[in-house]
N, C-alpha and C positions, 0 to 999 in steps of 0.2 A: 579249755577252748570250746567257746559255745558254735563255735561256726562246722558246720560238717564237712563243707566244701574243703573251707583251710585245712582239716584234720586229714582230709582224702590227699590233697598235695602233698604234705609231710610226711603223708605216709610213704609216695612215691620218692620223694627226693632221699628217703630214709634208704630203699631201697637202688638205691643205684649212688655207685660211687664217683670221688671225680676223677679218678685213674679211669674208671671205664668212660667215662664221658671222654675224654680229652680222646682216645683207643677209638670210639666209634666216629667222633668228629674227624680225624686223621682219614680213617676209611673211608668217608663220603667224600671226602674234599679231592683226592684222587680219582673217585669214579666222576665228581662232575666235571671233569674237565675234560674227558673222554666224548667224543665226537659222537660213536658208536652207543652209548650208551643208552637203551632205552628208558622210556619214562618211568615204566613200572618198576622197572631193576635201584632207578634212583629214590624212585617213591619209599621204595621198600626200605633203602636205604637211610632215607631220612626220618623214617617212621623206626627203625631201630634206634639212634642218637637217644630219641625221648622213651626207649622202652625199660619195663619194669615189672615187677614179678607186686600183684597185691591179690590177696585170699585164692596163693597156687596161679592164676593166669597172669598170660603177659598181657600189657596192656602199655600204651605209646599215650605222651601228656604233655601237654605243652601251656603256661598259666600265662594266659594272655591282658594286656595291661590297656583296657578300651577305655573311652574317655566319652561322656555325655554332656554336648552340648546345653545352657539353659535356654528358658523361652527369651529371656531378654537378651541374648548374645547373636549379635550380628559379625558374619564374616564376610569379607573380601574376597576374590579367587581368581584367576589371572589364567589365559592362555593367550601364545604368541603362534602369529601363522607369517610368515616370509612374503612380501608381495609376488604376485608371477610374473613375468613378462609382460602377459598382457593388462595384468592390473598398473606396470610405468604406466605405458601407452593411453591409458585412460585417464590417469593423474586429475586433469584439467577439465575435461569433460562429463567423466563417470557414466553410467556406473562402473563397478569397481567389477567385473567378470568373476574373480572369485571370495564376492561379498555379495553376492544379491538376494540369497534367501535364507533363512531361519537356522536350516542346518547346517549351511555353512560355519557358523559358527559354536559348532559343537562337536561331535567326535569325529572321524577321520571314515568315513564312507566305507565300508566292510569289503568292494572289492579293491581299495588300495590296500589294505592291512594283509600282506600277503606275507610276509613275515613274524617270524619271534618276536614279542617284545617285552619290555621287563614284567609286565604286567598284562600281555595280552598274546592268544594262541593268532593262528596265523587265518584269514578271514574274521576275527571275532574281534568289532573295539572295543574299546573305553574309553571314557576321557579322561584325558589328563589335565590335571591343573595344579599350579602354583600357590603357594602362600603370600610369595611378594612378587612384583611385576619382573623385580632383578631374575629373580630364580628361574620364569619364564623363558626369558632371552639367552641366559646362559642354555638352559634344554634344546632351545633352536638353535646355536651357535650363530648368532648375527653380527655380525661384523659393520666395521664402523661405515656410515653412510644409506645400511641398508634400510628401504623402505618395508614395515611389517604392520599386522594387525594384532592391537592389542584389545584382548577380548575381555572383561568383568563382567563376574557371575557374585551374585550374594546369596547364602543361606535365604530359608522363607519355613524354614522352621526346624526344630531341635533334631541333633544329630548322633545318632550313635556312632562313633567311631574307632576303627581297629587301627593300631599304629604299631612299628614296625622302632621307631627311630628313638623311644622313648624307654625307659625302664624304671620302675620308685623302687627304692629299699622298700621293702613289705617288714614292719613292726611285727607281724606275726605269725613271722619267722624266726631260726636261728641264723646265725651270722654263714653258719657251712650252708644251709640251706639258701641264703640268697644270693652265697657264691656260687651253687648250683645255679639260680638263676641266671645269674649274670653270665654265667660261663656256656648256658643253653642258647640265649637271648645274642650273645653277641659273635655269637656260631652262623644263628641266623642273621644277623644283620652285615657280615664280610660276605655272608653269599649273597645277596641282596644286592649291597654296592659293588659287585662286581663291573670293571671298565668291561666292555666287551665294543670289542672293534668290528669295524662292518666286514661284514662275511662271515663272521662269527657267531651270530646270533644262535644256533645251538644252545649259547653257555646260557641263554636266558632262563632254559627250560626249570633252571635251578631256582633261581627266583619267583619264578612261576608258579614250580609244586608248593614253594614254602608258603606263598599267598594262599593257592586252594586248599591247601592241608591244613594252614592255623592260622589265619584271617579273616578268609571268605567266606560269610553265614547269612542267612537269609535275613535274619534281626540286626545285621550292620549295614551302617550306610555308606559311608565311607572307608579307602584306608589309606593312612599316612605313611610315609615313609621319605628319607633322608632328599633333599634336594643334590643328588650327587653328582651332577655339572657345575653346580654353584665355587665358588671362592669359601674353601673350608668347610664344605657341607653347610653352611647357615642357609635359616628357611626348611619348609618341608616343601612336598610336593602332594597332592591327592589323586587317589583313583578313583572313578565312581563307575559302575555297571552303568551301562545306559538305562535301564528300567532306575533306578536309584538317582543316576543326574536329574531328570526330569521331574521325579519327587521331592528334590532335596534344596534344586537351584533355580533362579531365574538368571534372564541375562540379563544385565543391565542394559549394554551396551557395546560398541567395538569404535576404541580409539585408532586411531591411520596415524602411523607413528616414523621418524628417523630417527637410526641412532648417531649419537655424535660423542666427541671424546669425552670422556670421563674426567670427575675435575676433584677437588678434592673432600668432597659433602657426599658426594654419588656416585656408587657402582658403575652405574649408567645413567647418563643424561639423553632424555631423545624430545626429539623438536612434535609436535601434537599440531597436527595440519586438521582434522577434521573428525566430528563425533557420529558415529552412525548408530540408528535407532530403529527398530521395528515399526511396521507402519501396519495398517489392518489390513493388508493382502501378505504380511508376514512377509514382505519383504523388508528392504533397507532404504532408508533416507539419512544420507548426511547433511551434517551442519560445518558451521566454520568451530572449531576446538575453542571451548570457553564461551562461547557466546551467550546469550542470556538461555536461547530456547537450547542447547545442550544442557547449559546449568539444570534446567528447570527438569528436563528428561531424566538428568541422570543423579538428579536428589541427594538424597544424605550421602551421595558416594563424591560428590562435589567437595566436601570438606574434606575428604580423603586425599583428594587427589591436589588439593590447593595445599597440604601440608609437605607434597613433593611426595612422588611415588618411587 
């Protein structure tokens, strides 16, 4: 084994068995459920699961499965916002009260964020974003008829990213050793997808350590993990730091969307009334949905969207 890194992993899986594994996973999963529970108490917690004795000290390991975008790969990225009140009432006339400027369409303004969230402390955003536009609407729960903003962001250059929802058998490993993996890996991904119902947000904090503990690094850009509102988990979802969205995305655009019944092609079917586009005082100008000058605005993301989103 000419790789030193791999030999250092082996070395750790070598040391810790999966009776102890399964014994400290059991003990964490109890303390996260606990309301009272403080952060550190869990941290420490969670930091024991991956610990391991290598030359006499302990030391906590976790082999993380990151993925790099190439220069010639372009992606797609999807958030959904609910219309207000006052954006009905505007319908017709516009503008749209909460579509008029830049940031609107991007993370969630730091003094709303006053809560847990899977992914974010309470005053601190992120944004979230989708892989498919479905995955979107399912995260905002819209129901049928309602009017929403659907927002597309594309790459603008190569991306490192940490993902959460994914795991490869490692060749160079043993078979015990990548059942160690999978049995560390899929510890953390039931805490992750945790349902946590409103008022409950506490249980997030669980999801949270495991992001800032073995995710979150100043050399990743992104991180994926499970679309878990979706129909079967299919699709991911993305988190980006706000310093990282800005680096990583542009927007394209924001479609003004209804949703209508689902038929048998589509998750969701929603009716596309109108394209809004940044203008050079960085706010918003809509068009009519499809028209030449939306075409023409929202470019190679046109053929995206004519293949049914």
């Amino acid at each position: 084994m000419d790789n030193p890194r791999i030999d250092i992993f082996k070395e750790c899986f070598q040391n810790i068995s999966i009776k102890d594994l399964i014994t400290r996973i059991k003990k964490y999963q109890t303390l996260s459920y606990s309301k009272v529970i403080s952060e550190d108490t869990l941290r420490e917690g969670l930091r024991e699961i991956f610990k391991t004795i290598i030359n006499g000290k302990e030391n906590s390991f976790f082999l993380r499965n990151d993925v790099m975008t190439h220069d010639n790969q372009l992606y797609f990225f999807y958030r959904v916002r609910k219309f207000s009140s006052e954006d009905y009432k505007a319908f017709d006339s516009q503008p749209f009260p909460s579509m008029t400027k830049e940031q609107d369409a991007w993370w969630k303004p730091e003094e709303y964020s006053l809560k847990h969230g899977r992914l974010n402390r309470p005053n601190h955003s992120v944004l979230y974003l989708s892989s498919r536009p479905s995955d979107a609407i399912f995260e905002t729960k819209c129901k049928i008829g309602d009017f929403f903003y659907l927002m597309v962001y594309k790459n603008i250059k190569p991306m490192r990213m940490s993902q959460i929802q994914n795991i490869d058998y490692m060749d160079e490993f043993t078979e015990i050793e990548n059942a160690k993996r999978l049995i560390m890996h899929n510890f953390l991904l039931s805490e992750f997808k945790r349902i946590v119902p409103p008022g409950s947000e506490y249980l997030y904090k669980s999801s949270l350590l495991i992001y800032e503990e073995y995710f979150k690094e100043s050399h990743i850009d992104g991180f994926t993990y499970p679309a878990i509102a979706s129909n079967a988990n299919r699709g991911f979802n993305i988190c980006f730091e706000k310093d990282k969205a800005k680096q990583n995305l542009e927007l394209l655009g924001v479609i003004l969307c209804r949703l209508s019944p689902s038929n048998d092609n589509y998750e969701f079917v929603f009716e596309q009334f109108y394209d809004g586009f940044l203008n050079e005082t960085k706010g918003f100008d809509f068009f009519p949905s499809m028209s030449e000058t939306a075409k023409k605005k929202f470019g190679i993301f046109t053929f995206t969207r004519n293949m049914g989103l």
